[in-house]
PDB file of N, H, CA, C and O in Angstrom:
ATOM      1  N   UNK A   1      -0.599  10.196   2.548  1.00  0.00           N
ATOM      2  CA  UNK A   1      -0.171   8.877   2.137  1.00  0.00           C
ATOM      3  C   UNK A   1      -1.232   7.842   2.483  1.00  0.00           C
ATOM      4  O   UNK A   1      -1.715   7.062   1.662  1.00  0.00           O
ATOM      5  N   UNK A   2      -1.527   7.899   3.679  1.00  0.00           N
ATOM      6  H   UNK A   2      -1.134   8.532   4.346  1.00  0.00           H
ATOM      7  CA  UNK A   2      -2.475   6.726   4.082  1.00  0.00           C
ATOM      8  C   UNK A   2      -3.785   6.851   3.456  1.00  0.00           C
ATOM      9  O   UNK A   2      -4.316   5.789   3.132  1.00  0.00           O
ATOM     10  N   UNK A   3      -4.588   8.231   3.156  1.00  0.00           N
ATOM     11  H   UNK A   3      -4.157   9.094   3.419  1.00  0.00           H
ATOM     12  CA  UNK A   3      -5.937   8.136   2.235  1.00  0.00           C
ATOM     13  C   UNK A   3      -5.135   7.317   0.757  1.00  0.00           C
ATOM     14  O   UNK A   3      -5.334   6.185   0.316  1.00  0.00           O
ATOM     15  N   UNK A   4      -4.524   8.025   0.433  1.00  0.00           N
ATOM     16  H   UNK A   4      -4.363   8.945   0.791  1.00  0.00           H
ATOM     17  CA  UNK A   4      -3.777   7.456  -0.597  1.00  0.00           C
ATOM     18  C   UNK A   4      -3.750   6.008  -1.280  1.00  0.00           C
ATOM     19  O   UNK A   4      -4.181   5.691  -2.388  1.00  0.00           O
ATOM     20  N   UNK A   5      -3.049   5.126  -0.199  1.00  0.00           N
ATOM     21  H   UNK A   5      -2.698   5.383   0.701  1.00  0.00           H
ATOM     22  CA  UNK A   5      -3.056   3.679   0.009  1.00  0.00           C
ATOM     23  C   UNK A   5      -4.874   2.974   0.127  1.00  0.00           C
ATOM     24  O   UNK A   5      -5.186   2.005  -0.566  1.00  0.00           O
ATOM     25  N   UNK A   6      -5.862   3.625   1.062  1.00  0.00           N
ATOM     26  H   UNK A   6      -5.609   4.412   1.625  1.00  0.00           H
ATOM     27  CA  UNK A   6      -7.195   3.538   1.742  1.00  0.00           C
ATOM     28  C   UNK A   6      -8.023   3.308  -0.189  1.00  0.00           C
ATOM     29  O   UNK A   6      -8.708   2.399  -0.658  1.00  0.00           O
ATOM     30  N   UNK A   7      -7.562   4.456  -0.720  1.00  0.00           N
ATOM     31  H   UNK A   7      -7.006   5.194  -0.339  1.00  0.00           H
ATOM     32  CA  UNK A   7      -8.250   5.043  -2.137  1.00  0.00           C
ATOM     33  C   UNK A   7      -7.978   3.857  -3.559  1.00  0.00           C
ATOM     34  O   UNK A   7      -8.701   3.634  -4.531  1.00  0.00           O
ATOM     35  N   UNK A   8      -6.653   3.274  -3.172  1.00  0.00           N
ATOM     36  H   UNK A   8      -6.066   3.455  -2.383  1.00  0.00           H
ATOM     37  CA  UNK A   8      -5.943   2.520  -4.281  1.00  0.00           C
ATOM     38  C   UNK A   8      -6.669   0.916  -4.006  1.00  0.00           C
ATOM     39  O   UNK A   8      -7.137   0.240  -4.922  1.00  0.00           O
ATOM     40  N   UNK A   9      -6.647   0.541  -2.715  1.00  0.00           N
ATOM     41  H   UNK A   9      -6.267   1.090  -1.971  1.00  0.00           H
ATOM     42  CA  UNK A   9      -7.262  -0.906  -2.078  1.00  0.00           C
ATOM     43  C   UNK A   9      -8.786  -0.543  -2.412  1.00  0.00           C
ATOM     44  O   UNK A   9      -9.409  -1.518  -2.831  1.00  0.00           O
ATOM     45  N   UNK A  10      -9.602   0.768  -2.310  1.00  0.00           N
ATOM     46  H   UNK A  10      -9.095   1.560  -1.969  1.00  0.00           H
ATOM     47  CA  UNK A  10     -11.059   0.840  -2.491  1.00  0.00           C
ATOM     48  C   UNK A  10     -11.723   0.881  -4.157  1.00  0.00           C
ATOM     49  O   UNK A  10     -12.754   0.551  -4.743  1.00  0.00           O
ATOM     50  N   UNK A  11     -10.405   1.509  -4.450  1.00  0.00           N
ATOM     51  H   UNK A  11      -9.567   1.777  -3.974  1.00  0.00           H
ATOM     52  CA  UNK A  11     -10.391   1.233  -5.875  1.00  0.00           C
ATOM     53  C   UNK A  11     -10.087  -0.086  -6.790  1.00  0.00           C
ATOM     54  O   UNK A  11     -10.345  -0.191  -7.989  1.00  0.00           O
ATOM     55  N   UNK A  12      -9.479  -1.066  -5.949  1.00  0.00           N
ATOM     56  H   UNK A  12      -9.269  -0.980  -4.975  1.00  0.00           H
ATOM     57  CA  UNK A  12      -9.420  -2.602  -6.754  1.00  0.00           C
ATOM     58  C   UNK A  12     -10.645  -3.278  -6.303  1.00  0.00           C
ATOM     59  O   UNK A  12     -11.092  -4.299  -6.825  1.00  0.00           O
ATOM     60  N   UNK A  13     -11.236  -2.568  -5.164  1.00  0.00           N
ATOM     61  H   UNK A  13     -10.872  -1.739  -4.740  1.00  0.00           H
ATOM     62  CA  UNK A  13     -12.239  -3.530  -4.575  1.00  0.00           C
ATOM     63  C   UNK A  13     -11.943  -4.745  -3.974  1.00  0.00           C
ATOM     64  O   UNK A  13     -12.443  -5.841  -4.225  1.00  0.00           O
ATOM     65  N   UNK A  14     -10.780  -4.362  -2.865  1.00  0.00           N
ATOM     66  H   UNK A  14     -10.374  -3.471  -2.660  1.00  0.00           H
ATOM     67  CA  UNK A  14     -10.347  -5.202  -1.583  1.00  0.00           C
ATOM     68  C   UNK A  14     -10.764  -4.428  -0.607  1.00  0.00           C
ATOM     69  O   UNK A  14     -11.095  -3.245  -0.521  1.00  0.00           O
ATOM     70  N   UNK A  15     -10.637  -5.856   0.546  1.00  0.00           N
ATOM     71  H   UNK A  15     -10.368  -6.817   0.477  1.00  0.00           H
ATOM     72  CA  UNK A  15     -11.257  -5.236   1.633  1.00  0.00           C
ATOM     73  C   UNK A  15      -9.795  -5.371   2.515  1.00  0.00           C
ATOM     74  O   UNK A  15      -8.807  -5.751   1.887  1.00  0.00           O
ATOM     75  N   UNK A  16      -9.629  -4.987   4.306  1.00  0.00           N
ATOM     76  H   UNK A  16     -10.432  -4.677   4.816  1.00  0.00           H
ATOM     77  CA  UNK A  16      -8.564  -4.811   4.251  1.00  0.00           C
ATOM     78  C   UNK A  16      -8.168  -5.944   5.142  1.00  0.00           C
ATOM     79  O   UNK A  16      -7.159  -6.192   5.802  1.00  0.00           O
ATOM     80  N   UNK A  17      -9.099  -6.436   4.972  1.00  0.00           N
ATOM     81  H   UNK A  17      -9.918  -6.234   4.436  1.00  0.00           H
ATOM     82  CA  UNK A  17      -9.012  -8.529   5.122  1.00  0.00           C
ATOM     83  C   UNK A  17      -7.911  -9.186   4.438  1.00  0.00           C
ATOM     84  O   UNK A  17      -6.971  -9.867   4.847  1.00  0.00           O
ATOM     85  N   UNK A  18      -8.458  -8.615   2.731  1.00  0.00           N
ATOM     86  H   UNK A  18      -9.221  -8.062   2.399  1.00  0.00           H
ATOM     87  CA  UNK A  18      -7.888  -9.286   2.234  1.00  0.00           C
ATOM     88  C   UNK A  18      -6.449  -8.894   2.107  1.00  0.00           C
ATOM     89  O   UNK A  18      -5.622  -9.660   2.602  1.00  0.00           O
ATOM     90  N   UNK A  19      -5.863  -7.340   1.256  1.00  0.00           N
ATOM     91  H   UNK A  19      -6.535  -6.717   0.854  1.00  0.00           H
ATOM     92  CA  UNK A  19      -4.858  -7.242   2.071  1.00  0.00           C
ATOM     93  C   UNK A  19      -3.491  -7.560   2.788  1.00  0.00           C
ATOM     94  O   UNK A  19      -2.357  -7.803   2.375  1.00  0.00           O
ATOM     95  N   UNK A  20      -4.119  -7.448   4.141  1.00  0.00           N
ATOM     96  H   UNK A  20      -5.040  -7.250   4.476  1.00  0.00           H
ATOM     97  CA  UNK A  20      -3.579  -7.940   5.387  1.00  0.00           C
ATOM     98  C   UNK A  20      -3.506  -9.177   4.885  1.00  0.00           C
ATOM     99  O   UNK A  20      -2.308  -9.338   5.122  1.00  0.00           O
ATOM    100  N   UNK A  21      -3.830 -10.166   4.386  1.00  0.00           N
ATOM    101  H   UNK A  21      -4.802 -10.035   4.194  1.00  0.00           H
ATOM    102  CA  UNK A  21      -4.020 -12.257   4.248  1.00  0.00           C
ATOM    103  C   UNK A  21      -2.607 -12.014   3.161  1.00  0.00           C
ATOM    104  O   UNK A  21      -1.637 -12.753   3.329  1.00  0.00           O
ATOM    105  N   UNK A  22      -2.574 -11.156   2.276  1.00  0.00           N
ATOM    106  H   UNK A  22      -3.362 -10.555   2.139  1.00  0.00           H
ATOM    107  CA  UNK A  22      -1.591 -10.653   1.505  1.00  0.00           C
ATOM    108  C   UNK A  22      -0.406 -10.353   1.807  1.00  0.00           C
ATOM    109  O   UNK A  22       0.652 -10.850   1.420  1.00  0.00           O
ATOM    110  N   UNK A  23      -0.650  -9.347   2.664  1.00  0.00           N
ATOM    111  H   UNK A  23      -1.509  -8.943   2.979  1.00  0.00           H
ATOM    112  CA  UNK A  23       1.046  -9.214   3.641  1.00  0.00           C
ATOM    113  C   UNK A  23       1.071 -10.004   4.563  1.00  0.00           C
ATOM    114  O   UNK A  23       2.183 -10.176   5.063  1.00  0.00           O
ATOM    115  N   UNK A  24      -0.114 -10.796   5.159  1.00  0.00           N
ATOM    116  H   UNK A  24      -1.017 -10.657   4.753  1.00  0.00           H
ATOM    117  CA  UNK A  24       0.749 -12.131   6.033  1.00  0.00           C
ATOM    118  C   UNK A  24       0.953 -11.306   7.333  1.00  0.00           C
ATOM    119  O   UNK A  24       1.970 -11.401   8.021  1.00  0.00           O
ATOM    120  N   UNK A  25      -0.725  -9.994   7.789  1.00  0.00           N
ATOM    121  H   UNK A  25      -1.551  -9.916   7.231  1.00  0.00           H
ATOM    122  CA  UNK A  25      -0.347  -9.432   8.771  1.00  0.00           C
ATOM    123  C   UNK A  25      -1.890  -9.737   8.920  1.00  0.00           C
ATOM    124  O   UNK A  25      -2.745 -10.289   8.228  1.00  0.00           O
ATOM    125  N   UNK A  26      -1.817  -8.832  10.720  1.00  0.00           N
ATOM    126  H   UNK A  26      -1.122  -8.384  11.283  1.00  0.00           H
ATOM    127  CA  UNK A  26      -3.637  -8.668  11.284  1.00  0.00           C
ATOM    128  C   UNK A  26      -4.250  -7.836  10.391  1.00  0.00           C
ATOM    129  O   UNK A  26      -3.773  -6.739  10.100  1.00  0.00           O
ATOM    130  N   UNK A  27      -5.620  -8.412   9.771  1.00  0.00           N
ATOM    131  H   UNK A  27      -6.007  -9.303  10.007  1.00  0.00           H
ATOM    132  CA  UNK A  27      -6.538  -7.045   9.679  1.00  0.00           C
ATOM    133  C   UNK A  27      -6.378  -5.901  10.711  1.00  0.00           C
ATOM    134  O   UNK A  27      -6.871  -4.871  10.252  1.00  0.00           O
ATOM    135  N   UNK A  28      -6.009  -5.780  11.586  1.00  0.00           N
ATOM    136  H   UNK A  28      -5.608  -6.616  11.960  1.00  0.00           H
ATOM    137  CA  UNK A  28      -6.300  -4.687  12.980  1.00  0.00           C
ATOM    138  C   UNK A  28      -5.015  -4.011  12.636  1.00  0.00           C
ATOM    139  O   UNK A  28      -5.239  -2.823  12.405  1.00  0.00           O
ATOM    140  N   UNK A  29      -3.470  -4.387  12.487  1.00  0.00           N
ATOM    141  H   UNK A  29      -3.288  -5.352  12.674  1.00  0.00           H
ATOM    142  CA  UNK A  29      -2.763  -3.962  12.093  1.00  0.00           C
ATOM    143  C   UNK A  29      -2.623  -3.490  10.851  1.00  0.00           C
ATOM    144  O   UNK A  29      -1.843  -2.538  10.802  1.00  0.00           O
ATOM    145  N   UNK A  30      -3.055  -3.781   9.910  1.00  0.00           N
ATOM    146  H   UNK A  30      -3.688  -4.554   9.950  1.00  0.00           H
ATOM    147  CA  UNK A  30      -3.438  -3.106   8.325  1.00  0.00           C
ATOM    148  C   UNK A  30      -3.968  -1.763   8.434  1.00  0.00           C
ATOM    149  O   UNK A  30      -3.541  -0.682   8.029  1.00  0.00           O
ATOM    150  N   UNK A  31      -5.173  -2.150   9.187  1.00  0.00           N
ATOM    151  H   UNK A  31      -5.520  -3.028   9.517  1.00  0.00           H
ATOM    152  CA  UNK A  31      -6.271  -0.988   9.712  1.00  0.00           C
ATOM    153  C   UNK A  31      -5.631   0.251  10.016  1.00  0.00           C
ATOM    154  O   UNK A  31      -5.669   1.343   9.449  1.00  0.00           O
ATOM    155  N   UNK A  32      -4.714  -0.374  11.582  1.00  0.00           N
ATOM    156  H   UNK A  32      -4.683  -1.261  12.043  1.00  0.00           H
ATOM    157  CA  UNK A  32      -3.691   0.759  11.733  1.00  0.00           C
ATOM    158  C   UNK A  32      -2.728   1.474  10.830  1.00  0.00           C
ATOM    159  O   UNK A  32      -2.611   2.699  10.880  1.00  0.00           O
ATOM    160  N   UNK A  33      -2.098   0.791  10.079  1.00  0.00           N
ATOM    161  H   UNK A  33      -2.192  -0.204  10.038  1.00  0.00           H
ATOM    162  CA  UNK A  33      -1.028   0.919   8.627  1.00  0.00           C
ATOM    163  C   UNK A  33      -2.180   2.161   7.990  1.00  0.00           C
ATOM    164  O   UNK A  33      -1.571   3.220   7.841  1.00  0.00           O
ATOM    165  N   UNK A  34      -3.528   2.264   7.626  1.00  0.00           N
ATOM    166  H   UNK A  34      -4.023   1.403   7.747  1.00  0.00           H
ATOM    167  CA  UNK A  34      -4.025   2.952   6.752  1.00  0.00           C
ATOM    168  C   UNK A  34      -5.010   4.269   7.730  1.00  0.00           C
ATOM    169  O   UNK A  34      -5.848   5.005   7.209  1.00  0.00           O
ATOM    170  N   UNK A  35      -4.792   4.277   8.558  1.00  0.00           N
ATOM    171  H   UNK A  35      -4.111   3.680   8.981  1.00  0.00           H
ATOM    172  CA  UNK A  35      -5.163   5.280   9.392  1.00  0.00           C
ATOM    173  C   UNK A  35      -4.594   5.724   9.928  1.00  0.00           C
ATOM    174  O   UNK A  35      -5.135   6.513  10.703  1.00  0.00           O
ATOM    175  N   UNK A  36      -2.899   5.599   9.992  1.00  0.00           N
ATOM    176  H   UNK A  36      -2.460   4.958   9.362  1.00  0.00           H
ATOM    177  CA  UNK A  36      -1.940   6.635  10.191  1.00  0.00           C
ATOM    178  C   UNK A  36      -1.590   5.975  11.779  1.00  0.00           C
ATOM    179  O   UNK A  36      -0.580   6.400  12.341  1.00  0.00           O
ATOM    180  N   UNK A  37      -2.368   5.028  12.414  1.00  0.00           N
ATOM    181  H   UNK A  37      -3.188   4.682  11.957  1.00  0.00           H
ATOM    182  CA  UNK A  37      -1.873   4.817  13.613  1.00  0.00           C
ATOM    183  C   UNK A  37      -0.589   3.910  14.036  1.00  0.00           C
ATOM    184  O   UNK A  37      -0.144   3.846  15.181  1.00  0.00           O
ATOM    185  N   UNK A  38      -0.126   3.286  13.010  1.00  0.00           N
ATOM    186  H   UNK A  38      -0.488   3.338  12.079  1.00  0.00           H
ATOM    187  CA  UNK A  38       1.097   2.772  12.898  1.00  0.00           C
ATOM    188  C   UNK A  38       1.988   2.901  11.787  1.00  0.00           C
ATOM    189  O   UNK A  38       1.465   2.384  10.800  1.00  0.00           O
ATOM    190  N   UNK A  39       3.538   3.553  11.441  1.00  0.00           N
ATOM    191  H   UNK A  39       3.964   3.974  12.242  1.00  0.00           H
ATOM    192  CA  UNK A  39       4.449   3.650  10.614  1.00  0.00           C
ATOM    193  C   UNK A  39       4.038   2.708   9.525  1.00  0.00           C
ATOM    194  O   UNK A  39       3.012   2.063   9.744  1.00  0.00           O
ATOM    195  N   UNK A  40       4.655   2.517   8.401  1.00  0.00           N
ATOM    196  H   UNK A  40       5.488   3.041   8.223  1.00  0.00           H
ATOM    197  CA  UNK A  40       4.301   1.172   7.608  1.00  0.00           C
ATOM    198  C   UNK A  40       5.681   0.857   7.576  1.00  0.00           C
ATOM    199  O   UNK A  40       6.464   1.762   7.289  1.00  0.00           O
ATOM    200  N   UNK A  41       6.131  -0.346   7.839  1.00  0.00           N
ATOM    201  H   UNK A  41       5.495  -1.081   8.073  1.00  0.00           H
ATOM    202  CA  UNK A  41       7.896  -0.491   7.246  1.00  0.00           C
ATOM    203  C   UNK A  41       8.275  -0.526   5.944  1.00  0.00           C
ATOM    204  O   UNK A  41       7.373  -0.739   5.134  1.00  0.00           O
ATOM    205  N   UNK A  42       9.219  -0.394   5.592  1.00  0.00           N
ATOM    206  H   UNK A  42       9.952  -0.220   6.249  1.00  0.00           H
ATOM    207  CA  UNK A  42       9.551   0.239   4.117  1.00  0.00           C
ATOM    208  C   UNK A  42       9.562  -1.696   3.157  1.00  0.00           C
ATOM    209  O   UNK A  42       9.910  -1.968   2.008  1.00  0.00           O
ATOM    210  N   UNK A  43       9.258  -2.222   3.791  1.00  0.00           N
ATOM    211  H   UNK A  43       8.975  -2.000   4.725  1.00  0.00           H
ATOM    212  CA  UNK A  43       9.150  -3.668   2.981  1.00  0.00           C
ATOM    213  C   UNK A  43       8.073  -3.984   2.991  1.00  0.00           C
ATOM    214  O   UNK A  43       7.900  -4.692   1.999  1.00  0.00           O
ATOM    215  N   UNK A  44       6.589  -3.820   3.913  1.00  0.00           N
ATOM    216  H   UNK A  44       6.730  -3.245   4.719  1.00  0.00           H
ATOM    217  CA  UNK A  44       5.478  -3.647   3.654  1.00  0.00           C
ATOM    218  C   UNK A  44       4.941  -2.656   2.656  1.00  0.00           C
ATOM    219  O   UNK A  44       3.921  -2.771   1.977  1.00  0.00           O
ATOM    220  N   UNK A  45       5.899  -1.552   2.687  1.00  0.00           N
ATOM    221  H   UNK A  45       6.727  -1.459   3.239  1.00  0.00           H
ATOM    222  CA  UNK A  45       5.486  -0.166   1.991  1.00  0.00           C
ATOM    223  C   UNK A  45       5.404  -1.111   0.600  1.00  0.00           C
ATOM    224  O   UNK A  45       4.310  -1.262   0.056  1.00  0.00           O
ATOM    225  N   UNK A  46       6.732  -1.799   0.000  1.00  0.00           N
ATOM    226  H   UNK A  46       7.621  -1.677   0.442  1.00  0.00           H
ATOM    227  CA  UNK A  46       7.454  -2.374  -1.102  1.00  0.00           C
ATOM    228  C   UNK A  46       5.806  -3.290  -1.505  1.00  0.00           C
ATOM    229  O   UNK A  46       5.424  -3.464  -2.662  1.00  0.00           O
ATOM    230  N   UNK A  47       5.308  -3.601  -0.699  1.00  0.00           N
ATOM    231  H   UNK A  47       5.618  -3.460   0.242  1.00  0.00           H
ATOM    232  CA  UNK A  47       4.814  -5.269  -0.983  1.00  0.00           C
ATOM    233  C   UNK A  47       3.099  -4.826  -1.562  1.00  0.00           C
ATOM    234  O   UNK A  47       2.259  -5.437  -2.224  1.00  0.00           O
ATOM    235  N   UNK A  48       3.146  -3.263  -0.825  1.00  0.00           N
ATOM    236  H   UNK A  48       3.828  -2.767  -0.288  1.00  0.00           H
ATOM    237  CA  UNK A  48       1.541  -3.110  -1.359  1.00  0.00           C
ATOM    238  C   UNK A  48       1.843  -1.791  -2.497  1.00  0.00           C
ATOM    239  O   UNK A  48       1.032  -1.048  -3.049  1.00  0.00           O
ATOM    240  N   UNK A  49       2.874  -1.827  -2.560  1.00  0.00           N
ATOM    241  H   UNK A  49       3.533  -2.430  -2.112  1.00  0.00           H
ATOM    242  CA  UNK A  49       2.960  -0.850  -4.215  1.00  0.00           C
ATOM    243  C   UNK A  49       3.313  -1.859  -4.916  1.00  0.00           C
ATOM    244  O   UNK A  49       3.265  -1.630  -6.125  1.00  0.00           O
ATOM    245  N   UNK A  50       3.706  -3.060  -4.584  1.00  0.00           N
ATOM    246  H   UNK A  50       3.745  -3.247  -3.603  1.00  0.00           H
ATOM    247  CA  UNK A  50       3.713  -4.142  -6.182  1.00  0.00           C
ATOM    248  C   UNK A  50       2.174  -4.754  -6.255  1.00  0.00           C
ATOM    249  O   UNK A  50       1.528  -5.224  -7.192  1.00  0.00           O
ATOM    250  N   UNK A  51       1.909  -4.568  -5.028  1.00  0.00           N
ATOM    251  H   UNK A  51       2.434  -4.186  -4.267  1.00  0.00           H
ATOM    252  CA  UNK A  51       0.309  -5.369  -5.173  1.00  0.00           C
ATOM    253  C   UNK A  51      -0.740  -4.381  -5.914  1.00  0.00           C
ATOM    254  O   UNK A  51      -1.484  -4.705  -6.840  1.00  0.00           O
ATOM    255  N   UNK A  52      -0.631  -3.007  -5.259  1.00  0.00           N
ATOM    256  H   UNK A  52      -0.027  -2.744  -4.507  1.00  0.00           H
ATOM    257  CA  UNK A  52      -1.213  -2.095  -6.323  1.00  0.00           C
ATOM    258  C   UNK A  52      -0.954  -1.636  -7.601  1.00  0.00           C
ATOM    259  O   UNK A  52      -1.438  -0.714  -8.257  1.00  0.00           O
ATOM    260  N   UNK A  53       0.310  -2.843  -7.935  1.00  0.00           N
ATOM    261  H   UNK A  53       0.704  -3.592  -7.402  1.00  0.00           H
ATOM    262  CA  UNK A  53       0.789  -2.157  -9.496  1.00  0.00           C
ATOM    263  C   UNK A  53       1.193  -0.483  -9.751  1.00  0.00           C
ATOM    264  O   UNK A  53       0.769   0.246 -10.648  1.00  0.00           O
ATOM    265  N   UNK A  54       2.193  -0.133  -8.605  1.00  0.00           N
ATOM    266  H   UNK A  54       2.537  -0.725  -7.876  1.00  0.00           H
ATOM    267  CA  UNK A  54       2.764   1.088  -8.719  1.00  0.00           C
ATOM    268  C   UNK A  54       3.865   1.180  -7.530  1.00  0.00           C
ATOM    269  O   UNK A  54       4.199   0.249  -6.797  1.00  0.00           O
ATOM    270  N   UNK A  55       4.332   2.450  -7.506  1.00  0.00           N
ATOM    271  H   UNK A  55       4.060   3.206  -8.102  1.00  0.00           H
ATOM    272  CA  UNK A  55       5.443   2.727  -6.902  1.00  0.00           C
ATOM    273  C   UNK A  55       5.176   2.852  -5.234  1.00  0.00           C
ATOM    274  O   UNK A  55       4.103   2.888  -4.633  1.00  0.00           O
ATOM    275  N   UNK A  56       6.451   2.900  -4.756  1.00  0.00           N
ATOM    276  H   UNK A  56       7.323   2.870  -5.244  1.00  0.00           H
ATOM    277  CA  UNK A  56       6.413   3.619  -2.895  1.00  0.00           C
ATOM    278  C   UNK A  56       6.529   5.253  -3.599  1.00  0.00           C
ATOM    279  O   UNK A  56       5.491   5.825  -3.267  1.00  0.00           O
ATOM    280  N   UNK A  57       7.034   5.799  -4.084  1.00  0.00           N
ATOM    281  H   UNK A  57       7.877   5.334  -4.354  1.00  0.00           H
ATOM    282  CA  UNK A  57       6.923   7.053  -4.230  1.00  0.00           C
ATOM    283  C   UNK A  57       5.796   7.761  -4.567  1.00  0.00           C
ATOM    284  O   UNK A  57       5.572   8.966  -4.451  1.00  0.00           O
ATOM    285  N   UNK A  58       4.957   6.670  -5.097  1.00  0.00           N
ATOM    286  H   UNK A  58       5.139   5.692  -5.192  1.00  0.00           H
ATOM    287  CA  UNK A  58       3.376   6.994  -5.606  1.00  0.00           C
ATOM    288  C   UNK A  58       2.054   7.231  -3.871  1.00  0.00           C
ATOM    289  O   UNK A  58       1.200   8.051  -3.535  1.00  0.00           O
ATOM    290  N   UNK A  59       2.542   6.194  -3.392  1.00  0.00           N
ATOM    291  H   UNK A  59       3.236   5.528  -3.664  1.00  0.00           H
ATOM    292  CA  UNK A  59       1.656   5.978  -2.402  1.00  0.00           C
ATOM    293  C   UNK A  59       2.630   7.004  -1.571  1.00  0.00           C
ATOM    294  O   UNK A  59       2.337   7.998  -2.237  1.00  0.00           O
ATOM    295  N   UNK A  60       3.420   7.421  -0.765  1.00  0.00           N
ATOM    296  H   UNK A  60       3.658   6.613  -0.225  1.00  0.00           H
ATOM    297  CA  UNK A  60       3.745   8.271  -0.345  1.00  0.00           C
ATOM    298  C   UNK A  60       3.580   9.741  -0.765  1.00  0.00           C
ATOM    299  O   UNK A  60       3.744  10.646   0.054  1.00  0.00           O
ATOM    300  N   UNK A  61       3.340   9.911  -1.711  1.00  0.00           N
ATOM    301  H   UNK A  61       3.207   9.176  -2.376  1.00  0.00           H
ATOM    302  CA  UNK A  61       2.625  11.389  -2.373  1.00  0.00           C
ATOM    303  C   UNK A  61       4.214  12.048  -2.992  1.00  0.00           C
ATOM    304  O   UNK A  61       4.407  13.236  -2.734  1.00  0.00           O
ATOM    305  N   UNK A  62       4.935  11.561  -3.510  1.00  0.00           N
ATOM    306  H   UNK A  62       4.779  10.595  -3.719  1.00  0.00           H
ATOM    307  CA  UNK A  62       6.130  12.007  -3.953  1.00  0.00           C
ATOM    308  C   UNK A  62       6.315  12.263  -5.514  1.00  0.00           C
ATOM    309  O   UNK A  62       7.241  12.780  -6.139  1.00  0.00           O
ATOM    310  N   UNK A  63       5.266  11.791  -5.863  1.00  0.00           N
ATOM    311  H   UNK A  63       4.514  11.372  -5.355  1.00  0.00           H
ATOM    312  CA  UNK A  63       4.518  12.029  -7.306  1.00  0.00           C
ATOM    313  C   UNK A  63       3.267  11.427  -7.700  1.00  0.00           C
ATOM    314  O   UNK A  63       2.846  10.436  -7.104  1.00  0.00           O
ATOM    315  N   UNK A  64       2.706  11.902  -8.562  1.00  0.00           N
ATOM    316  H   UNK A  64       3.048  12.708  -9.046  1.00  0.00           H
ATOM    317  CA  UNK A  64       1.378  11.455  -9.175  1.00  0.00           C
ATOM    318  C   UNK A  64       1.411  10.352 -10.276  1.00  0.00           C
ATOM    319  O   UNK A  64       0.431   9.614 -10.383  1.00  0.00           O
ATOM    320  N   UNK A  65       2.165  10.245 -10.854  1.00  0.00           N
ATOM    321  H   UNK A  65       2.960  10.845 -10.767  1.00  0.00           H
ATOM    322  CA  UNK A  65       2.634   9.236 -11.761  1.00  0.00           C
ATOM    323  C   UNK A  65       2.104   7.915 -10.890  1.00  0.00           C
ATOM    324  O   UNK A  65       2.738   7.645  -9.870  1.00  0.00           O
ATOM    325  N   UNK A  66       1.021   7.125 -11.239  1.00  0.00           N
ATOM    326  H   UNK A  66       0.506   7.345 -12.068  1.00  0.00           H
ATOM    327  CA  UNK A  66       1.045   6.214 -10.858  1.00  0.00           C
ATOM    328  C   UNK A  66       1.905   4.821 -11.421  1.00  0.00           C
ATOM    329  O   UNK A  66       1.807   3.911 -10.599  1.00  0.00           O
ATOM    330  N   UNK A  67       2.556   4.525 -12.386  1.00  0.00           N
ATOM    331  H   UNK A  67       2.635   5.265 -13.054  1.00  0.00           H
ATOM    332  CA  UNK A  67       2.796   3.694 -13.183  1.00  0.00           C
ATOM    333  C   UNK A  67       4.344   3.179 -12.429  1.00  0.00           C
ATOM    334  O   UNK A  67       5.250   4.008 -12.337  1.00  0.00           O
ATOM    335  N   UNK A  68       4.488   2.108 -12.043  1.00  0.00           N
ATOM    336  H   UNK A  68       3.753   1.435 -12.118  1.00  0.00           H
ATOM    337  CA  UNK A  68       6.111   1.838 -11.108  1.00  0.00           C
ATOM    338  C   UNK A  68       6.960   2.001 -12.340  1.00  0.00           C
ATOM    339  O   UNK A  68       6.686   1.880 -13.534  1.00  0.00           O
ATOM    340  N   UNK A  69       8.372   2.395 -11.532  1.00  0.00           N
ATOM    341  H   UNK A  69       8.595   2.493 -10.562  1.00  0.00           H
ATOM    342  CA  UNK A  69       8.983   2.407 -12.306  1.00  0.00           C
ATOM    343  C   UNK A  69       9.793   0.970 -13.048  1.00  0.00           C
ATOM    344  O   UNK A  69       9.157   0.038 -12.556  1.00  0.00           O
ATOM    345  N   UNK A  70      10.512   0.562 -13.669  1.00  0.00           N
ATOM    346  H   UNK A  70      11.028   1.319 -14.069  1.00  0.00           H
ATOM    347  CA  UNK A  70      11.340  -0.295 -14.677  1.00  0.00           C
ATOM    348  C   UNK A  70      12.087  -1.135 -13.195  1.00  0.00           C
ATOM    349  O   UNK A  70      12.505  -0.527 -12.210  1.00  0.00           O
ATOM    350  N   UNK A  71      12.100  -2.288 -13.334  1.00  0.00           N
ATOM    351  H   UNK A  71      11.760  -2.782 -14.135  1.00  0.00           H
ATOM    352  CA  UNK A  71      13.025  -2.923 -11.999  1.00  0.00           C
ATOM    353  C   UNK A  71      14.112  -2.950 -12.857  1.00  0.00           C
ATOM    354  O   UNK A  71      14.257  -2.916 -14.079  1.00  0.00           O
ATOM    355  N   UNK A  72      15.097  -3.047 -11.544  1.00  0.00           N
ATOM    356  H   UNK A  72      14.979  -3.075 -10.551  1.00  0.00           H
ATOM    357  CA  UNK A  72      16.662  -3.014 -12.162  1.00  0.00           C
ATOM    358  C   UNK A  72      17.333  -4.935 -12.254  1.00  0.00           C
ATOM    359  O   UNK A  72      17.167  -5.881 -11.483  1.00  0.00           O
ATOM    360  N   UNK A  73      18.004  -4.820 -13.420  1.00  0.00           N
ATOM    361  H   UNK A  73      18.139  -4.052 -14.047  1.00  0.00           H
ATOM    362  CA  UNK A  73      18.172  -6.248 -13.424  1.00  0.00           C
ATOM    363  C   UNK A  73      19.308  -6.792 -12.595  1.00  0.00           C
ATOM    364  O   UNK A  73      19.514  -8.005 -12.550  1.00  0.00           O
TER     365      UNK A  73
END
């Protein structure tokens, strides 16, 4: 999961400055979030699969489908 997340931010060409200024957390704590040294909470999880334009099931490795799914109205 966490290369995962590391691969999707290296691939928009953010750094994890920016990010973190995004979720309104530390760079140092981000850091941790993507190197496995801290859990991610499931509303951070939420906030960087809308920022990456895809799912929590995507970044968790629960499928390959990158594309989010349909929000519910």
């Amino acid at each position: 999961m966490y290369e995962r997340i590391r691969n999707m931010r290296e691939d928009m060409d953010m750094t994890q400055s920016q990010i973190a200024e995004h979720l309104n957390i530390h760079q140092t704590t981000y850091s941790d979030y993507e190197i496995g040294k801290l859990n991610i909470p499931v509303q951070v999880l939420g906030k960087i699969a809308d920022l990456f334009g895809t799912s929590i099931d995507y970044l968790v490795n629960r499928t390959d489908v990158k594309k989010p799914y349909p929000r519910r109205k």
